[in-house]
LORODO-134754 format. One line per field, with one value per atom (N, C-alpha, C): residue in one letter; chain; atom name; x, y, z. Coordinates in steps of 0.2 Angstrom, whole numbers, plus 2048, in hexadecimal, padded with zeros to 3 digits. Layout:
residues N
residuo <- c(a ...) .
cadena <- c(A ...) .
atomo <- c(CA ...) .
px <- c(X ...) .
py <- c(Y ...) .
pz <- c(Z ...) .
end
This chain:
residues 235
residuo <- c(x x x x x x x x x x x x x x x x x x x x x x x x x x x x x x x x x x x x x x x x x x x x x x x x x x x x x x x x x x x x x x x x x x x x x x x x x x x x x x x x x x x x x x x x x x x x x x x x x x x x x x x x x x x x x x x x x x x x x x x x x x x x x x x x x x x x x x x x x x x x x x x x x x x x x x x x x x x x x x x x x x x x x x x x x x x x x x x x x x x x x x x x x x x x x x x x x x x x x x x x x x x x x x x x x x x x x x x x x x x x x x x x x x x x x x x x x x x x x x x x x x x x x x x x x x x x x x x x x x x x x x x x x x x x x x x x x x x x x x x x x x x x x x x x x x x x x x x x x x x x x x x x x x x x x x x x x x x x x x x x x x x x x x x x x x x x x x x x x x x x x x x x x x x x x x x x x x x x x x x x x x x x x x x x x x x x x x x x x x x x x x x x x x x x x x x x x x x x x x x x x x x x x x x x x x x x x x x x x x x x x x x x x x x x x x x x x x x x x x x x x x x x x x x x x x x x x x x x x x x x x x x x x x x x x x x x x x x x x x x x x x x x x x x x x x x x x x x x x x x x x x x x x x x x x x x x x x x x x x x x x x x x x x x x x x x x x x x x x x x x x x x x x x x x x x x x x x x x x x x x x x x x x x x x x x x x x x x x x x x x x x x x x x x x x x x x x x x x x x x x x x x x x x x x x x x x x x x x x x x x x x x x x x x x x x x x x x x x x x x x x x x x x x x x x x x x x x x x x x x x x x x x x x x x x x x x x x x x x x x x x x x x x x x x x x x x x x x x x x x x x x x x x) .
cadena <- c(A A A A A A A A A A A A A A A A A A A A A A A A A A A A A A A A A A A A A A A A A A A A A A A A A A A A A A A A A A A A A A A A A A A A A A A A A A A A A A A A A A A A A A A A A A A A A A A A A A A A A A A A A A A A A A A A A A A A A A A A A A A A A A A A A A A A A A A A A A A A A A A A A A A A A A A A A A A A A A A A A A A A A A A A A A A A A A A A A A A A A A A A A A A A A A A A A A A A A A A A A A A A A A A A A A A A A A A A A A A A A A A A A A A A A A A A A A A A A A A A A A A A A A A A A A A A A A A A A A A A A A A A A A A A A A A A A A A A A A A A A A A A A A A A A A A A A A A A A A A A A A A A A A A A A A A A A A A A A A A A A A A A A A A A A A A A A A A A A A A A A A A A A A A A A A A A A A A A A A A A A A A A A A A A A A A A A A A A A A A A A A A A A A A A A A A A A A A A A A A A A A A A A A A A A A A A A A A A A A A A A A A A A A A A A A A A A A A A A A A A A A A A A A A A A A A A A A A A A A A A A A A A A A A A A A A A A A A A A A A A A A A A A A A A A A A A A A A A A A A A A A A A A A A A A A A A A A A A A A A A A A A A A A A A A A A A A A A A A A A A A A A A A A A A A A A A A A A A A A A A A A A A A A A A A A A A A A A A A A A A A A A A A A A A A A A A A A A A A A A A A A A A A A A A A A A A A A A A A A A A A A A A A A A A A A A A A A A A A A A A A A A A A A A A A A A A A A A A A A A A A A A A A A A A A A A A A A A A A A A A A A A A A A A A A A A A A A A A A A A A A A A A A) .
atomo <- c(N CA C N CA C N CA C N CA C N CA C N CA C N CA C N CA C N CA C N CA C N CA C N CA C N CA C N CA C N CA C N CA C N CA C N CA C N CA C N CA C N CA C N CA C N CA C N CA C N CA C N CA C N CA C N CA C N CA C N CA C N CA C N CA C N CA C N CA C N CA C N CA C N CA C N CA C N CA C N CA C N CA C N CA C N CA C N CA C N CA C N CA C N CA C N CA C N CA C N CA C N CA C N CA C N CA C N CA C N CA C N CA C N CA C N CA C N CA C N CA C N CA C N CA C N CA C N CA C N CA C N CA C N CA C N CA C N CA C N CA C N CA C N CA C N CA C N CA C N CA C N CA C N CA C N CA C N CA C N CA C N CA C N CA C N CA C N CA C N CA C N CA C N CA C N CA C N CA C N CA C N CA C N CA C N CA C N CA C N CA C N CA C N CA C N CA C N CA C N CA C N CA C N CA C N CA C N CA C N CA C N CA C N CA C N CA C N CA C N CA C N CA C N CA C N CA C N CA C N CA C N CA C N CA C N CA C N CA C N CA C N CA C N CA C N CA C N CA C N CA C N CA C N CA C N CA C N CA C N CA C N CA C N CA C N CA C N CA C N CA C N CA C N CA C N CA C N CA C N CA C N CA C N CA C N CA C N CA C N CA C N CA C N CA C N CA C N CA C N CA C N CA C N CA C N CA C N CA C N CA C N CA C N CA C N CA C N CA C N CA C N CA C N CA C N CA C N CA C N CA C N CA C N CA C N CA C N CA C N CA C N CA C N CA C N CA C N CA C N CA C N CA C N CA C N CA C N CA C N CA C N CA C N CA C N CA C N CA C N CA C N CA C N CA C N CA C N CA C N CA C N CA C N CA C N CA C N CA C N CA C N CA C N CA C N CA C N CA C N CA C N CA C N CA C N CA C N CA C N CA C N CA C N CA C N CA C N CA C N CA C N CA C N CA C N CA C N CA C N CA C N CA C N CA C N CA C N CA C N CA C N CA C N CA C N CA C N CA C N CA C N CA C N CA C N CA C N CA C N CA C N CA C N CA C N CA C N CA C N CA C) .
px <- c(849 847 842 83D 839 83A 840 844 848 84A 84C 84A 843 83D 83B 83B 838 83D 844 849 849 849 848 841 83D 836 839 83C 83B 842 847 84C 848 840 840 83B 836 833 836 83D 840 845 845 847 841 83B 838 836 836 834 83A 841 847 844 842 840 83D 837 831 832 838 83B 83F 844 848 843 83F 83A 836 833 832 836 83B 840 843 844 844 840 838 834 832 834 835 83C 83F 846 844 840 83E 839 833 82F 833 837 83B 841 843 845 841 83D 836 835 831 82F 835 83C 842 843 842 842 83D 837 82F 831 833 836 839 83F 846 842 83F 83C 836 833 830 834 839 83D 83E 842 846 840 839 833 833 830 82E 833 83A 841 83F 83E 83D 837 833 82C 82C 82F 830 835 83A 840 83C 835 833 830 831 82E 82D 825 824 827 82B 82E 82E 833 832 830 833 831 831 82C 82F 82A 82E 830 82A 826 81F 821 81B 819 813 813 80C 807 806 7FF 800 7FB 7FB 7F7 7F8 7F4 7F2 7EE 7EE 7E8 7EC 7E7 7E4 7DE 7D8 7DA 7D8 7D7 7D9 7DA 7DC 7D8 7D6 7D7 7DD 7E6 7EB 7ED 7EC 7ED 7E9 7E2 7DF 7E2 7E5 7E4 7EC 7F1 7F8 7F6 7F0 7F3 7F1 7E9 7E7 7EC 7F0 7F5 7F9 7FB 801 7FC 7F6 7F4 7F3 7F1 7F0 7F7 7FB 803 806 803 806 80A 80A 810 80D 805 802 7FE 7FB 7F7 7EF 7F1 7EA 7EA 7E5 7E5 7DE 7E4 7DD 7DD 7D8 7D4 7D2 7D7 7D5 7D1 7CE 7CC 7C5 7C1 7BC 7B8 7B3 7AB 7A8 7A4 79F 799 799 793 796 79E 79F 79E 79A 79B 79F 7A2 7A7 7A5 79F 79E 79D 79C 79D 7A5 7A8 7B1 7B4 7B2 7B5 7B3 7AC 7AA 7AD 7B0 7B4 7B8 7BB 7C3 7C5 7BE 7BE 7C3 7C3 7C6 7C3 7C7 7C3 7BF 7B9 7B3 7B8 7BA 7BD 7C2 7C7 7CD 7C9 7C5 7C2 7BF 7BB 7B7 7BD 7C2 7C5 7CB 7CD 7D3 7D4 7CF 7CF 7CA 7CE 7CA 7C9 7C3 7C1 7C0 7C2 7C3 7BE 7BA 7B5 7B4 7B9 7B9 7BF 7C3 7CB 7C7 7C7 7C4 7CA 7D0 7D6 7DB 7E2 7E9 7EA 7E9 7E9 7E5 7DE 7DA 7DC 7DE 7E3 7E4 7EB 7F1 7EE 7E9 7E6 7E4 7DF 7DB 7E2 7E5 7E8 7EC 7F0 7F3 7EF 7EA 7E5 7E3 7E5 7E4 7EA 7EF 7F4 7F6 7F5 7F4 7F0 7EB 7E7 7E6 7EB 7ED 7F4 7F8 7FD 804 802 806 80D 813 819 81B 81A 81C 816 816 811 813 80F 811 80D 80F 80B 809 805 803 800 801 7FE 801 7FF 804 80A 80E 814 816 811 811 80D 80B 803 809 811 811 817 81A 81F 819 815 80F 80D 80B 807 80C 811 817 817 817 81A 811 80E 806 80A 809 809 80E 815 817 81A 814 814 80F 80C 806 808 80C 80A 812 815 819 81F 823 828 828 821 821 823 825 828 822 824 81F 823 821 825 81F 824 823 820 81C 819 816 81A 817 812 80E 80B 80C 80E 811 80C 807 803 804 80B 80C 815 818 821 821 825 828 82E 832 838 83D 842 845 844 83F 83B 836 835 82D 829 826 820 820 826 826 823 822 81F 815 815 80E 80B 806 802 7FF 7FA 7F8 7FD 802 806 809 80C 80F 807 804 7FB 7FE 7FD 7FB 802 806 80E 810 80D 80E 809 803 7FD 7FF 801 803 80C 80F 815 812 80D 80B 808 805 801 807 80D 812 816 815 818 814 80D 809 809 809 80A 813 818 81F 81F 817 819 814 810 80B 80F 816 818 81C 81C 81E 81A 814 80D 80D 806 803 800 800 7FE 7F6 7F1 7E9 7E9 7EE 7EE 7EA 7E9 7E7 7E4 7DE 7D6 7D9 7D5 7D5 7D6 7DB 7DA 7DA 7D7 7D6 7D2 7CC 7C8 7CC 7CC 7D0 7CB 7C6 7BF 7C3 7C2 7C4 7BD 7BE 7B8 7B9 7B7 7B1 7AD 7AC 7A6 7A1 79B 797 791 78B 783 781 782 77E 782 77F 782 786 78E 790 78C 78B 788 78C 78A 78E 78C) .
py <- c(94F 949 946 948 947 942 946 942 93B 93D 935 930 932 92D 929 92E 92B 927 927 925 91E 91F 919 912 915 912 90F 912 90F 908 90C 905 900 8FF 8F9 8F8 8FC 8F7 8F4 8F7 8F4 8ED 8EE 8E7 8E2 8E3 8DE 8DC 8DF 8DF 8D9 8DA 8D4 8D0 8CD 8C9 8C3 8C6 8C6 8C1 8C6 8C4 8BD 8BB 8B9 8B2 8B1 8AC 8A9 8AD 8AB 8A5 8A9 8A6 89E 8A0 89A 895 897 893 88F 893 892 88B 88F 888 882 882 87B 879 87B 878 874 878 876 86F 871 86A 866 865 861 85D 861 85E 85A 85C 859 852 853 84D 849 848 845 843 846 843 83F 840 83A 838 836 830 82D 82E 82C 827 82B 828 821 81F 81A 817 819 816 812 816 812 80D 80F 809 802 804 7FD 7FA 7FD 7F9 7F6 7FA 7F6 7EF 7EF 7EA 7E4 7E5 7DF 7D9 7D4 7CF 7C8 7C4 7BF 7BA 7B7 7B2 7AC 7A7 7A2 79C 79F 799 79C 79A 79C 796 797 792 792 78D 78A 78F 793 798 791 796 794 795 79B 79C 7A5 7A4 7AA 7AF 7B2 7B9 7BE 7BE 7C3 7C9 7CD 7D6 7D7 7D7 7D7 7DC 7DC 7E3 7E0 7D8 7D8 7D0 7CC 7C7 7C4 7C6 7C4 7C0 7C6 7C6 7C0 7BE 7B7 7B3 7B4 7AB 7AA 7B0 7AE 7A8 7AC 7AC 7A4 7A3 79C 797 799 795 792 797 794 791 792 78D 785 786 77D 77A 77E 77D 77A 77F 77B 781 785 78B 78D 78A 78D 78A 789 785 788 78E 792 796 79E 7A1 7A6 7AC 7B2 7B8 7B7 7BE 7C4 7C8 7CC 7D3 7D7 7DC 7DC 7D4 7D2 7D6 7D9 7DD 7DC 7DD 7D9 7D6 7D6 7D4 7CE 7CD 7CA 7C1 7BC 7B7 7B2 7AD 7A6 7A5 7A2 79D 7A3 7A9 7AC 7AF 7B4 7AF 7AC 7A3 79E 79E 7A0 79E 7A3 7AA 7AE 7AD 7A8 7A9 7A1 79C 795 792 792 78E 789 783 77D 77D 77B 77B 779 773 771 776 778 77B 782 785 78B 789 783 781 77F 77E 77C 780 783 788 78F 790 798 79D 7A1 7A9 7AD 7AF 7B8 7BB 7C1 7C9 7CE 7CF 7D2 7DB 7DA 7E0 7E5 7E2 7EA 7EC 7F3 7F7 7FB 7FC 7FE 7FB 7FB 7F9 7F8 800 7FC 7F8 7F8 7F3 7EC 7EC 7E4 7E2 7E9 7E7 7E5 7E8 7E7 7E0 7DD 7D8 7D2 7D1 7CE 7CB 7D2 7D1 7CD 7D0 7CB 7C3 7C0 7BA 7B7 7BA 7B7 7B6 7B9 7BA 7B4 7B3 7AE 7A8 7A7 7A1 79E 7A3 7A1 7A2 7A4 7A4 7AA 7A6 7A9 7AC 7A8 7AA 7A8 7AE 7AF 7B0 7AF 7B1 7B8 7BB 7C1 7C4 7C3 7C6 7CB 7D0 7D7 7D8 7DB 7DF 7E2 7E2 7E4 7EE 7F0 7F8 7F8 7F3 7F4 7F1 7ED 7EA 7EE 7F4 7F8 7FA 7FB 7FF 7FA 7F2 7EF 7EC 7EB 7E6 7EC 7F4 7F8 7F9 7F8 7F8 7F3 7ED 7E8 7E6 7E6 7E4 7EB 7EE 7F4 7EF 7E8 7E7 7DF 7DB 7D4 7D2 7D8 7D4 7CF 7D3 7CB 7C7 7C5 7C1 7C2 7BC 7BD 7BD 7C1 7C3 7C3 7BE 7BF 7BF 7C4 7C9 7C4 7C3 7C2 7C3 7CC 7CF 7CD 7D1 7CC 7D1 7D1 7D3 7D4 7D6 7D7 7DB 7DF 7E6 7E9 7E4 7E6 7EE 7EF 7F6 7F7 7F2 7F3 7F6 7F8 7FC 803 805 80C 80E 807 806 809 80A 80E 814 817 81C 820 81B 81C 81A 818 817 819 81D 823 820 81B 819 815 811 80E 814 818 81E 822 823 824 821 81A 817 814 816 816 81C 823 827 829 827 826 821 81C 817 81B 81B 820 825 829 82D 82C 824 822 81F 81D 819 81F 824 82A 82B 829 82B 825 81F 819 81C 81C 81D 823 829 82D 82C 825 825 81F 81C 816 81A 822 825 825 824 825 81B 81B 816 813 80B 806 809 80C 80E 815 819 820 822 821 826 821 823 823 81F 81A 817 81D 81F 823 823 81B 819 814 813 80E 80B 802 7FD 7F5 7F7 7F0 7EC 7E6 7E2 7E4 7E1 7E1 7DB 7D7 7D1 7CE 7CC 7CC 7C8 7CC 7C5 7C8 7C3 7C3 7C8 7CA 7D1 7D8 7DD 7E3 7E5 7E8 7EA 7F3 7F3 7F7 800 803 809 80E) .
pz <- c(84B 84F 84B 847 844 83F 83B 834 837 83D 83F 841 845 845 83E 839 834 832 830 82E 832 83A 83C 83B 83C 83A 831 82D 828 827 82C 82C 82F 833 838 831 82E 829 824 821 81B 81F 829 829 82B 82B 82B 825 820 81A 816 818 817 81B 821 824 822 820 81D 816 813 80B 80C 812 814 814 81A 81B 816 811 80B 807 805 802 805 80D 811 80D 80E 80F 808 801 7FB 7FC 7FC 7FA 7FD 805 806 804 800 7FC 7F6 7F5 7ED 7F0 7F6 7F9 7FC 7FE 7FD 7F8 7F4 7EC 7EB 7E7 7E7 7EB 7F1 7F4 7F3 7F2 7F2 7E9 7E6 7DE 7DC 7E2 7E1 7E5 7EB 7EC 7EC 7E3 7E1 7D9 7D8 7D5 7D6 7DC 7E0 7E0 7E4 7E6 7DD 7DA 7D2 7D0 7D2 7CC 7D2 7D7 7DD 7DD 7DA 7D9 7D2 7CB 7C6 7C5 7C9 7CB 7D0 7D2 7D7 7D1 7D2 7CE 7D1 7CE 7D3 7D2 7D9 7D8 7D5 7D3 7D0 7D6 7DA 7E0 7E6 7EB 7F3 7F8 7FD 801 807 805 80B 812 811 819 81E 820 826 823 81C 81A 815 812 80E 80E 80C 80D 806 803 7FE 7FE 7FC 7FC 7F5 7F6 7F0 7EE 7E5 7E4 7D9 7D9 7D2 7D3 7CC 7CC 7CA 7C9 7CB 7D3 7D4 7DC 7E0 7DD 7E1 7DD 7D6 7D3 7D6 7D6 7D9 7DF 7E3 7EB 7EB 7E6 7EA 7E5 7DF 7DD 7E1 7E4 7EC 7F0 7F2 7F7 7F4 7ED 7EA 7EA 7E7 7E9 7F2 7F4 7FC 7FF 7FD 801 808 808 80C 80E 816 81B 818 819 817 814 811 80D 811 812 813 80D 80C 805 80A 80B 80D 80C 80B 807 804 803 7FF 7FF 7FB 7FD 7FF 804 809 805 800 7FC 7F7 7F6 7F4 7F9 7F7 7FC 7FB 7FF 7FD 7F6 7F6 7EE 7EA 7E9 7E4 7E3 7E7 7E9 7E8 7E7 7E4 7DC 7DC 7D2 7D0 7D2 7CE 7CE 7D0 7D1 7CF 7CD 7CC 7D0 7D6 7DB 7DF 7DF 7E2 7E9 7E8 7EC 7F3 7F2 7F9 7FD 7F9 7FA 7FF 7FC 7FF 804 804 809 810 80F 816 817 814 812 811 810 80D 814 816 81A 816 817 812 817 816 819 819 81B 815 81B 821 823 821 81F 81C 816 815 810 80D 811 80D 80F 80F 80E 817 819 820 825 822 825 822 81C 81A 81E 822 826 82D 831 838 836 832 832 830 82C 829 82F 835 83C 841 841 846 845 83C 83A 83C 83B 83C 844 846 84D 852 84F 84F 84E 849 848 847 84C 850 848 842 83E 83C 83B 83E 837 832 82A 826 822 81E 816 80F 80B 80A 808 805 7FE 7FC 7F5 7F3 7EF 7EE 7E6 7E3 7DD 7DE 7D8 7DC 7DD 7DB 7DC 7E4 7E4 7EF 7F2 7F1 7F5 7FC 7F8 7FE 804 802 806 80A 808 80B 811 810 811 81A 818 81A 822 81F 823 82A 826 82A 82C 82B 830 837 837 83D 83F 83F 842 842 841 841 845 84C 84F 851 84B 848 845 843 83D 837 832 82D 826 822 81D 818 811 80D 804 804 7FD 7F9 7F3 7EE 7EA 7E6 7E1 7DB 7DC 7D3 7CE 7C9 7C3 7BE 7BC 7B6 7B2 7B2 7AD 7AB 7AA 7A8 7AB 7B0 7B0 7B2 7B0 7B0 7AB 7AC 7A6 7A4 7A9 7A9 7A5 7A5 79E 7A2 7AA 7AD 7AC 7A7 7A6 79F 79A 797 794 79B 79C 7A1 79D 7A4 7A8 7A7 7AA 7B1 7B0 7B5 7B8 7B3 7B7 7BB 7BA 7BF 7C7 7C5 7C9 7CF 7CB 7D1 7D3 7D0 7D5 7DB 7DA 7E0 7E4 7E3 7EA 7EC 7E9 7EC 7F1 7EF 7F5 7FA 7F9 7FF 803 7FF 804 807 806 809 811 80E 814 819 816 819 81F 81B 820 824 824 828 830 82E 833 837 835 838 83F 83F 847 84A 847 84C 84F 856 857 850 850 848 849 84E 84D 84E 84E 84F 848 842 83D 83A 837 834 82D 82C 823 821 819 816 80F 80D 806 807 801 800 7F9 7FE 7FB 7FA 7F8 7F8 7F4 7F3 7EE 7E9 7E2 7DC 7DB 7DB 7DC 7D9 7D3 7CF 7D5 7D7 7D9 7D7 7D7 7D4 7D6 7DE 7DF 7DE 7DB 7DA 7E1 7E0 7E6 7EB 7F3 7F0 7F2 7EF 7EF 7F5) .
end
């Protein structure tokens, strides 16, 4: 009786012990299927972000919008407002320290043009505050089409913010280009390759927070615009 106890006692620990081994192995292959997946669509993400480029033309919105964070990005956007694509022009993302007339001397835009034209933002600290404040403007001022301007590695993520927030409106794309990455040239640059697989992971977090409520989850990037102005900005 003795020897059978033990005989059995040792069949139940060598079958939890396959159990145990069984569930690992589980849990191993879907990490490596994970990873696998989070690669290849980083891939797709990067070939789609190096194929974007800024248009040669596009067609008079309601108004403009651009998301701080380059001087490309303001000189694109007030280009299109002197141009006429657009009624108005909001600077989204500015640093509260940055003011209008310092704003316009960095950016050498017409005194008047800003004076009667231009909204600054000086509330969105990241991509989603962009997207809330940006909604609320447009919101506001009744506007149905918008041009949008960002870089073109911010823009899956920006385009993806906001239109969870601005209701059927139409938003339309207007990359800004400072860097060739097409032909798989980001890949031989650390730096862009840096800086396109950091936004790839935020656009990963951005499409998993679009099953939640648009105020269900906390900023989780500091996005200030950099600003040259007179007073130091403060940290």
């Amino acid at each position: 009786m003795m020897l059978e106890a033990i005989s059995t006692d040792s069949r139940r620990r060598h079958g939890r012990g396959r159990g145990a081994g069984s569930l690992l192995r589980l849990a191993a292959s879907a990490t490596v299927g994970v990873a696998v997946l989070f690669l290849c669509g980083f891939g797709l993400f990067a070939q789609h972000v190096s194929m974007l480029s800024t248009p040669k033309d596009v067609a008079p919105a309601d108004a403009i919008i651009v998301l701080t964070g380059g001087q490309a990005r303001l000189d694109t956007a007030l280009g299109l407002l002197q141009s006429g694509k657009g009624k108005r022009l909001l600077i989204s993302g500015v640093h509260p320290a940055a003011s209008r007339e310092s704003l316009r001397a960095a950016t050498g835009g017409d005194r008047g043009l800003f004076s009667c034209c231009v909204d600054i933002d000086h509330a969105a600290l990241d991509t989603i505050g962009n997207a809330e404040e940006s909604a609320k403007w447009m919101e506001n001022h009744a506007y149905g089409r918008v041009i949008l301007v960002t870089n073109n590695y911010h823009m899956p993520r920006s385009l993806l913010e906001m239109e969870r927030l601005v209701d059927g409106a139409e938003l339309e794309p207007y990359p800004v280009v400072t860097s060739r990455l097409n032909g798989g040239q980001w890949l031989t640059k650390p730096a862009a390759l840096r800086v396109m697989f950091t936004e790839y992971t935020k656009y990963v977090a951005a499409l998993a927070r679009t099953a939640l409520p648009a105020n269900a989850m906390a900023h989780d990037e500091i996005h200030t615009a950099t600003i040259p102005t007179p007073v130091p900005a403060p940290r």
